[in-house]
C-alpha positions as a Markdown table, in Angstrom:
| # | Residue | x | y | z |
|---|---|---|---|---|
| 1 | Unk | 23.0 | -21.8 | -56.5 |
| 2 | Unk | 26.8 | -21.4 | -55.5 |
| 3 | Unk | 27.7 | -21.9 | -51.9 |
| 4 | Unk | 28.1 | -18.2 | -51.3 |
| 5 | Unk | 24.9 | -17.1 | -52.5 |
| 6 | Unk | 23.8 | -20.3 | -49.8 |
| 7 | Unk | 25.9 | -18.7 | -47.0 |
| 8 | Unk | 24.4 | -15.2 | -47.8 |
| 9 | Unk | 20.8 | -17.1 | -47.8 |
| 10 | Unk | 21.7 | -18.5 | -44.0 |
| 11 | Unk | 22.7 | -15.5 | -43.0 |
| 12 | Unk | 19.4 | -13.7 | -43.8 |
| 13 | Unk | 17.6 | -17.1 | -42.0 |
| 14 | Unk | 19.4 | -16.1 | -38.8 |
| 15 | Unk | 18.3 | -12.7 | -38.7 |
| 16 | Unk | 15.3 | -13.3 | -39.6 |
| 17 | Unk | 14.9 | -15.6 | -37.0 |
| 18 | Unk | 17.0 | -13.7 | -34.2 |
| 19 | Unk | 14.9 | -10.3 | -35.0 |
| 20 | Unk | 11.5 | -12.4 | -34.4 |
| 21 | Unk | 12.8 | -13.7 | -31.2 |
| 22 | Unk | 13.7 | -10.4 | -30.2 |
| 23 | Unk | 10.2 | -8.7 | -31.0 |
| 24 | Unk | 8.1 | -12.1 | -29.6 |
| 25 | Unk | 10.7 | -11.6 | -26.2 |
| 26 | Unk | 9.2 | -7.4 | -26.3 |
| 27 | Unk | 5.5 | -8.2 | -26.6 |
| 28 | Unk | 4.2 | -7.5 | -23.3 |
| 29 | Unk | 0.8 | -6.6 | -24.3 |
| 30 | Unk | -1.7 | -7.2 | -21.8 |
| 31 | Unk | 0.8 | -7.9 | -19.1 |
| 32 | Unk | 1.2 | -6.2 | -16.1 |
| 33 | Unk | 4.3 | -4.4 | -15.4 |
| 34 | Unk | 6.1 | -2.3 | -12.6 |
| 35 | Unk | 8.2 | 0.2 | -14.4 |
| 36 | Unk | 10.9 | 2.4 | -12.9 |
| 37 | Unk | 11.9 | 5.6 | -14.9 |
| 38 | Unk | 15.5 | 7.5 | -14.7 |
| 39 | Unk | 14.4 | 9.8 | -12.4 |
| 40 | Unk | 13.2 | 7.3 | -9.8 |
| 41 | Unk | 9.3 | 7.6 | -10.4 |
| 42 | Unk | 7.6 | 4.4 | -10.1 |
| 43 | Unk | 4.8 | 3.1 | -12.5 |
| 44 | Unk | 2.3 | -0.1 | -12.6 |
| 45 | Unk | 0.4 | -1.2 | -15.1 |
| 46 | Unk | -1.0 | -2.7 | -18.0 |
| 47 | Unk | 1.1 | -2.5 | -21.1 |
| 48 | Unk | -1.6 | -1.4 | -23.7 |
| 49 | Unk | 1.2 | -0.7 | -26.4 |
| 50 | Unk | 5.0 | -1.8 | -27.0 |
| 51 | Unk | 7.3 | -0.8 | -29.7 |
| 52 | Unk | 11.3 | -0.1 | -29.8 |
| 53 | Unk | 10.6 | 3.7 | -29.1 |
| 54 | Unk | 7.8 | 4.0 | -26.7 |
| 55 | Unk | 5.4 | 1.7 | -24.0 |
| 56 | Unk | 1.9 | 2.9 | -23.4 |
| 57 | Unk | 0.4 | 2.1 | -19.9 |
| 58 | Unk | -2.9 | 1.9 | -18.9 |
| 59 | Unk | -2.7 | 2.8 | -15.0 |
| 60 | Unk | -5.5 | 2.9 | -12.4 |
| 61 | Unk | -6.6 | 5.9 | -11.4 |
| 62 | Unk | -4.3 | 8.2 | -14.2 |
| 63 | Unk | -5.5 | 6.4 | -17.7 |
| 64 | Unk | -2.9 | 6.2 | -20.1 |
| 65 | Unk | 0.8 | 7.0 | -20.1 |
| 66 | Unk | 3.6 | 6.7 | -22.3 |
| 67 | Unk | 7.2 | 6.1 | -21.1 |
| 68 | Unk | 10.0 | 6.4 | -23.8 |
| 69 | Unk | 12.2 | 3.5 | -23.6 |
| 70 | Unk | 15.0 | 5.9 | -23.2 |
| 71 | Unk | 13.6 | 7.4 | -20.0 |
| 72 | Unk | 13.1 | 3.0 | -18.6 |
| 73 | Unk | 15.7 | 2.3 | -15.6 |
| 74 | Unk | 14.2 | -1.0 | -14.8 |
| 75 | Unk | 11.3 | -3.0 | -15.7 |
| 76 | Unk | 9.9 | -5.7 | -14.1 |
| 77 | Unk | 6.6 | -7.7 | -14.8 |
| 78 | Unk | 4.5 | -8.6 | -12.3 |
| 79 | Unk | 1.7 | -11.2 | -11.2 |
| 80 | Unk | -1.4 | -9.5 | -11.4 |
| 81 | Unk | -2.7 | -11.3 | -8.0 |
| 82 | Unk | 0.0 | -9.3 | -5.9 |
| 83 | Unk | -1.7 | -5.4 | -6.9 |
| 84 | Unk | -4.4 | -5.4 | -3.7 |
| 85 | Unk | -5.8 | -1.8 | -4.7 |
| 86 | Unk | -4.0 | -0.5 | -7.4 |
| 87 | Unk | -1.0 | -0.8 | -5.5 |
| 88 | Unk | 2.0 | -3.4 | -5.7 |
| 89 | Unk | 2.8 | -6.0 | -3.2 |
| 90 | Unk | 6.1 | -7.6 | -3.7 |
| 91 | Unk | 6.8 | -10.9 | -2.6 |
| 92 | Unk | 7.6 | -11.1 | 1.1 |
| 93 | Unk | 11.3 | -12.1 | 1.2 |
| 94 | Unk | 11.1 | -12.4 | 5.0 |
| 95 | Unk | 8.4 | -15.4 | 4.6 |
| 96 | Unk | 10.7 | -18.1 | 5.2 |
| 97 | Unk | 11.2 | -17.4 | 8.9 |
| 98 | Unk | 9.2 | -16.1 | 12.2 |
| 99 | Unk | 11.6 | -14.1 | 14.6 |
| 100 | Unk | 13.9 | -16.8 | 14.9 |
| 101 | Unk | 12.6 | -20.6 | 14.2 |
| 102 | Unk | 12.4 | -20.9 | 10.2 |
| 103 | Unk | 9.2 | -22.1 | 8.6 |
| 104 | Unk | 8.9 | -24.9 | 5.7 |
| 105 | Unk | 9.1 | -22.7 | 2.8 |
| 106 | Unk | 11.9 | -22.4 | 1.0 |
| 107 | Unk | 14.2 | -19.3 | 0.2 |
| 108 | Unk | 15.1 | -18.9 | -3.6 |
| 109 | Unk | 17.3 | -19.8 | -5.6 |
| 110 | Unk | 20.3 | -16.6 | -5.6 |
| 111 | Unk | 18.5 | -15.4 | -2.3 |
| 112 | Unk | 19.4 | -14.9 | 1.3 |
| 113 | Unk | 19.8 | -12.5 | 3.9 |
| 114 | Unk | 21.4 | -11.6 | 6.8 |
| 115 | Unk | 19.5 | -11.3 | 10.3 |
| 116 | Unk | 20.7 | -9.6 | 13.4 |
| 117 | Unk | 18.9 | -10.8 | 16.7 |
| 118 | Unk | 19.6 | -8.9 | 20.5 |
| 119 | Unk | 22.6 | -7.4 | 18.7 |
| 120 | Unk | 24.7 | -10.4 | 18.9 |
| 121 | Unk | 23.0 | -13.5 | 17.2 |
| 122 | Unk | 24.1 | -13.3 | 13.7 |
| 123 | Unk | 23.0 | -15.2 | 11.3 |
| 124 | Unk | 23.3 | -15.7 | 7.3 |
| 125 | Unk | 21.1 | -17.9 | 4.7 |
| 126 | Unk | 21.6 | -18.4 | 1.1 |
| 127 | Unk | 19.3 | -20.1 | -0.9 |
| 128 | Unk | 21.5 | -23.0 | -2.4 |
| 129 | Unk | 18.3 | -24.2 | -4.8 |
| 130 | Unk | 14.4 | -23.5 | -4.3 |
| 131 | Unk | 14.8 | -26.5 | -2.0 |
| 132 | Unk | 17.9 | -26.4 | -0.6 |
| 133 | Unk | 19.3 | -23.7 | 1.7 |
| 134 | Unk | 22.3 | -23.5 | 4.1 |
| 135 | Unk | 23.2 | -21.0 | 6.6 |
| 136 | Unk | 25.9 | -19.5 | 9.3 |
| 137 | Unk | 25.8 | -17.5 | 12.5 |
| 138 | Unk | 28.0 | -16.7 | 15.3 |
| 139 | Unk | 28.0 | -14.6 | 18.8 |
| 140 | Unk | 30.8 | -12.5 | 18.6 |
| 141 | Unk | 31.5 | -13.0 | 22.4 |
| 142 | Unk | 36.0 | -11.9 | 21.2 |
| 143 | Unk | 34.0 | -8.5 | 21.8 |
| 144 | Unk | 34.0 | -8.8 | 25.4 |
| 145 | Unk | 37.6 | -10.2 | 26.0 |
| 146 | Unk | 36.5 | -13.8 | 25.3 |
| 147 | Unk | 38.6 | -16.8 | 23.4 |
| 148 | Unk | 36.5 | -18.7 | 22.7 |
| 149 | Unk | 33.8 | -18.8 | 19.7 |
| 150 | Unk | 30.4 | -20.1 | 19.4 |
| 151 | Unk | 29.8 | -20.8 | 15.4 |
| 152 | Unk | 27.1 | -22.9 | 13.9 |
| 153 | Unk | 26.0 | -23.9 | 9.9 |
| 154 | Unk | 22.1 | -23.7 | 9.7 |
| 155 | Unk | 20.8 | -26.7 | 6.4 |
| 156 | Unk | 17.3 | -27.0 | 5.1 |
| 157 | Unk | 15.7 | -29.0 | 3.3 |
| 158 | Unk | 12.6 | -27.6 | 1.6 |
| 159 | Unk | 9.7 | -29.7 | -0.1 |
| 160 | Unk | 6.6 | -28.1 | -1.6 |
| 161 | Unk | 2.9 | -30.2 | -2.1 |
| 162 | Unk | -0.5 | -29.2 | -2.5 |
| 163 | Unk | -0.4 | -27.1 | -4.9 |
| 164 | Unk | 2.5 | -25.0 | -2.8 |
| 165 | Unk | 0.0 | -24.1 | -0.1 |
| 166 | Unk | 1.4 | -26.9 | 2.1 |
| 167 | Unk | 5.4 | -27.3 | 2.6 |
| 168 | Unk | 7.9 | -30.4 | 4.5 |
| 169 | Unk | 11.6 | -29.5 | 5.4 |
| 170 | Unk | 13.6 | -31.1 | 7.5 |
| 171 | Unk | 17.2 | -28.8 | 9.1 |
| 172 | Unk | 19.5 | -28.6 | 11.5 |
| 173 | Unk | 21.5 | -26.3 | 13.6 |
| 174 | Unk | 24.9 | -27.7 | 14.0 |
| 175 | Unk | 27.2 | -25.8 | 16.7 |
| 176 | Unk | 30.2 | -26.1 | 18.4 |
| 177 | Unk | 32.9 | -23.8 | 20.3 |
| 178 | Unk | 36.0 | -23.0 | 18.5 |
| 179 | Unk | 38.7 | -22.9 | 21.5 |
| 180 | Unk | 36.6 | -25.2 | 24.0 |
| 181 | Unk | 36.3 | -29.4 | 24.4 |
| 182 | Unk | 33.1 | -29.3 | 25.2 |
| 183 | Unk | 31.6 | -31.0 | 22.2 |
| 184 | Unk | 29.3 | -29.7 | 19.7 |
| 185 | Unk | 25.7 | -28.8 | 20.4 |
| 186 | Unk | 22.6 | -28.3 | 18.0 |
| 187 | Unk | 19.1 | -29.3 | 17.0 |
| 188 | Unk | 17.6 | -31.4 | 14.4 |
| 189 | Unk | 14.0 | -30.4 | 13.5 |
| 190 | Unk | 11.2 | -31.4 | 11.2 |
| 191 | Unk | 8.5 | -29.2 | 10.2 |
| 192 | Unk | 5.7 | -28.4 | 8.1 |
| 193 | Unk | 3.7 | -25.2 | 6.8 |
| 194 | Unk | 0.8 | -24.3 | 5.7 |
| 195 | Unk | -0.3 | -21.5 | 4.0 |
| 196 | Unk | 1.8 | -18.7 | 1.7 |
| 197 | Unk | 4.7 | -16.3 | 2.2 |
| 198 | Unk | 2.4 | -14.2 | 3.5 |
| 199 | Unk | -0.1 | -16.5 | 5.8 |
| 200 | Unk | 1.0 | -19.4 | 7.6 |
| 201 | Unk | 1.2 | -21.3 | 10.1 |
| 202 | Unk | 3.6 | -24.5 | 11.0 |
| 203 | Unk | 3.8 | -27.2 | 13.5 |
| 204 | Unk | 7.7 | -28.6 | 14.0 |
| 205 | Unk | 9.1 | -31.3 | 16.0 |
| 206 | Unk | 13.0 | -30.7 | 16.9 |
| 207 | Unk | 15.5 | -32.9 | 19.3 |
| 208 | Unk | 18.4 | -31.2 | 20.2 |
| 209 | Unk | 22.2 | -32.4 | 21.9 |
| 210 | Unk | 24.9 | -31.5 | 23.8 |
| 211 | Unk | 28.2 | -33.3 | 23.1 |
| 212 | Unk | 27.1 | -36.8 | 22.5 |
| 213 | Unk | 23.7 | -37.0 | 24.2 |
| 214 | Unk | 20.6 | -36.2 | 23.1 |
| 215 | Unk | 17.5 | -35.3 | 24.2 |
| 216 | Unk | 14.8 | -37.8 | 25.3 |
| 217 | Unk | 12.3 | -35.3 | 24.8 |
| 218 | Unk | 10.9 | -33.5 | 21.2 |
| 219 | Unk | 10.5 | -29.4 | 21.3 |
| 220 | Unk | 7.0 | -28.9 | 20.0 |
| 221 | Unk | 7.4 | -25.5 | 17.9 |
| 222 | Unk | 4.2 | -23.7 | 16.7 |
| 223 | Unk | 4.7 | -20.3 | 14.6 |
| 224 | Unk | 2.7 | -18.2 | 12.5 |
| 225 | Unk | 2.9 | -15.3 | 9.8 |
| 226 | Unk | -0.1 | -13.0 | 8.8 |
| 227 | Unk | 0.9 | -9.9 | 6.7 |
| 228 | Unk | -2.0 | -7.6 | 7.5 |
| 229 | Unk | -0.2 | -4.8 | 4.8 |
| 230 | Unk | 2.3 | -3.8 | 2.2 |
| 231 | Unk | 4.8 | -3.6 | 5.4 |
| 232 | Unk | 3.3 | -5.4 | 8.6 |
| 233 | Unk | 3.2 | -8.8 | 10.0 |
| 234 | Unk | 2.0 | -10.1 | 13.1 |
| 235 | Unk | 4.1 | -13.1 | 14.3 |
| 236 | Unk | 4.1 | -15.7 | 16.5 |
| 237 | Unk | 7.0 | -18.3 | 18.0 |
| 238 | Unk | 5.8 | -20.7 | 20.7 |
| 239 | Unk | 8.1 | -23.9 | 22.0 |
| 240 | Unk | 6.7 | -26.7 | 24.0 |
| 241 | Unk | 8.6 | -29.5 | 25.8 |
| 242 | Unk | 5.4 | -32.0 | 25.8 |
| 243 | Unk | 4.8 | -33.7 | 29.2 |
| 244 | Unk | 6.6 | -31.1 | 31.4 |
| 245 | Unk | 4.4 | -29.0 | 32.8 |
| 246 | Unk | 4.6 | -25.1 | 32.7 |
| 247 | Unk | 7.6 | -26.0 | 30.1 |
| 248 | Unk | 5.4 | -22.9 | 27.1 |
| 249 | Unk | 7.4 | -20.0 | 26.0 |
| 250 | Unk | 6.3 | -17.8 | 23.5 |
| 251 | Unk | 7.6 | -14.2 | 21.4 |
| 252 | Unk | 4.4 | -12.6 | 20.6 |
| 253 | Unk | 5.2 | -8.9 | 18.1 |
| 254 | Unk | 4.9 | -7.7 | 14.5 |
| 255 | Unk | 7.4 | -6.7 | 11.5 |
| 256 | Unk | 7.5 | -3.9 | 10.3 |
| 257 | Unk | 9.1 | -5.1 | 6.7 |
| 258 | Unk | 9.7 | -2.7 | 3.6 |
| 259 | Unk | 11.1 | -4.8 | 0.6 |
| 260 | Unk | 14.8 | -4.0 | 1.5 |
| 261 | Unk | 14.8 | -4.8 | 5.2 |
| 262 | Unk | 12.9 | -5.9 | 8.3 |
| 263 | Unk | 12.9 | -4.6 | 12.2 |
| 264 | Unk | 11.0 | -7.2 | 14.1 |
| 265 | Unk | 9.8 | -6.4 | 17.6 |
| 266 | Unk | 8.2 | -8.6 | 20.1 |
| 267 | Unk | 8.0 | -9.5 | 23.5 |
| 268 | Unk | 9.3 | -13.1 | 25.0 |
| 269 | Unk | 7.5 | -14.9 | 28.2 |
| 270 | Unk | 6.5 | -17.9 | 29.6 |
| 271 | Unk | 3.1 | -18.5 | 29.1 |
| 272 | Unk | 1.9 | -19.7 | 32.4 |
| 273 | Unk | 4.2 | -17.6 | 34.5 |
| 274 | Unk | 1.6 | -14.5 | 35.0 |
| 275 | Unk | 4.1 | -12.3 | 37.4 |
| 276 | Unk | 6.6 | -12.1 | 34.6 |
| 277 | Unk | 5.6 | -9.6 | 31.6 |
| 278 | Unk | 8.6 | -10.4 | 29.2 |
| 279 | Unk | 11.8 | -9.4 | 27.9 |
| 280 | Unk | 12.1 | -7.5 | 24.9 |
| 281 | Unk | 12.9 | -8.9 | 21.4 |
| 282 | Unk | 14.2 | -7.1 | 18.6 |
| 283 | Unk | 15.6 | -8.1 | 15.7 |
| 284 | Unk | 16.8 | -6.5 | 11.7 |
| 285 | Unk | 16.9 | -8.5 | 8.9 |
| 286 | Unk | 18.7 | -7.5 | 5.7 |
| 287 | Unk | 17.2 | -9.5 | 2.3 |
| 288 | Unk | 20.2 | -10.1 | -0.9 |
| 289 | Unk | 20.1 | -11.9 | -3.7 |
| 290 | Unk | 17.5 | -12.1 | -6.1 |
């Protein structure tokens, strides 16, 4: 056999074995998808047939439907655990945080977003790994005539265990004035969750500073998360300063969270101080990334 009938023989190898990749990679049989068509219609279910023209679903409550491959914009396949109902639950992408103290869970990989508290906390997160996240935020207080510039970098630390139902992380807020000698300020914190992106609950220990003294006393932080549907939450924040007395404060609300933003709305109080109802909390959150 000469060496080009050898190179002709390799060449038909590769092909072969590139065109079985690329059939093997198509076979979603029996898997459930979320498909999106050109004209923005939105359909999920089982695939129940799959070639290079055509993919037959089998959808709850319609039977069977077949969407030409010309007529896919997106398609996306899905953990059959998340349809509650014949309808699709996406992954909560606000489940790393309560309205403002973050949880143990980690964001993504290629994830962030951007959250807006009282109009002027601002803060950014960008998933660095799935266990490693860092973060920004300023007040723009130049808005009001002022020089000077309150800025601080938010790290995390993210460990799952147990099976991902229970999660360690250990972060800091590191802060400091840009046109004051005042000295940084911050908080270091350790906490852990348990539970899911969409039900938990987390206990966290933090010690913050101002300049170059810290505090003798931990801030007791207990939070909690329960998605009650597609797009609600109830949420909890409540800080403790253990062994000062009258020292709870608590935002008590809900989110109202569609899978491209979030408007969280609570009310803030002490929680032993019964003449005082609250001040309003409201906050928007904005989900990039992946």
């Amino acid at each position: 056999m000469t060496i080009r009938n050898l190179a002709r023989l390799f060449c038909i190898f590769i092909l072969f074995l590139t065109f079985t990749a690329t059939v093997s990679a198509q076979d979603r049989t029996g898997e459930t998808v979320r498909i999106t068509t050109l004209d923005g219609s939105v359909l999920i279910g089982t695939v129940e047939l799959e070639d290079e023209q055509q993919i037959v679903l089998l959808v709850e409550g319609i039977g069977r439907v077949t969407v030409e491959r010309s007529n896919i914009r997106n398609l996306q396949v899905l953990d059959p655990n998340r349809i509650r109902d014949g309808e699709y639950w996406f992954e909560n992408p606000q489940g790393t945080r309560y309205f403002f103290a973050p949880n143990a869970i980690g964001l993504r990989k290629g994830s962030g977003y951007y959250q807006n508290a009282w109009i002027f906390f601002n803060n950014v997160n960008y998933g660095v790994s799935d266990n490693f996240s860092i973060g920004a935020g300023t007040i723009p207080v130049f808005l009001f005539g002022v020089s000077a510039l309150p800025i601080w970098v938010l790290p995390k630390l993210s460990i799952p265990v147990a099976a991902g139902n229970v999660h360690l992380a250990a972060g800091a807020l590191i802060g400091g004035v840009i046109g004051e000698d005042s000295g940084g300020f911050g908080l270091a914190y350790g906490n852990a969750t348990f539970g899911n992106r969409d039900r938990n609950v987390t206990v966290g220990l933090g010690y913050g500073y101002a300049g170059d003294e810290w505090s003798d006393t931990a801030l007791l932080n207990i939070s909690g998360l329960y998605r009650a549907g597609k797009n609600f939450q109830w949420l909890a924040e409540i800080y403790f300063l253990p062994g000062i007395d009258g020292s709870g404060f608590g935002i008590f609300g809900a989110r109202w969270a569609p899978e491209n933003f979030a408007v969280d709305f609570g009310l803030g109080r002490p929680l032993r101080d019964a003449g005082f109802i609250g001040f309003p909390w409201l906050g928007v959150t904005i989900p990039f990334g992946n």
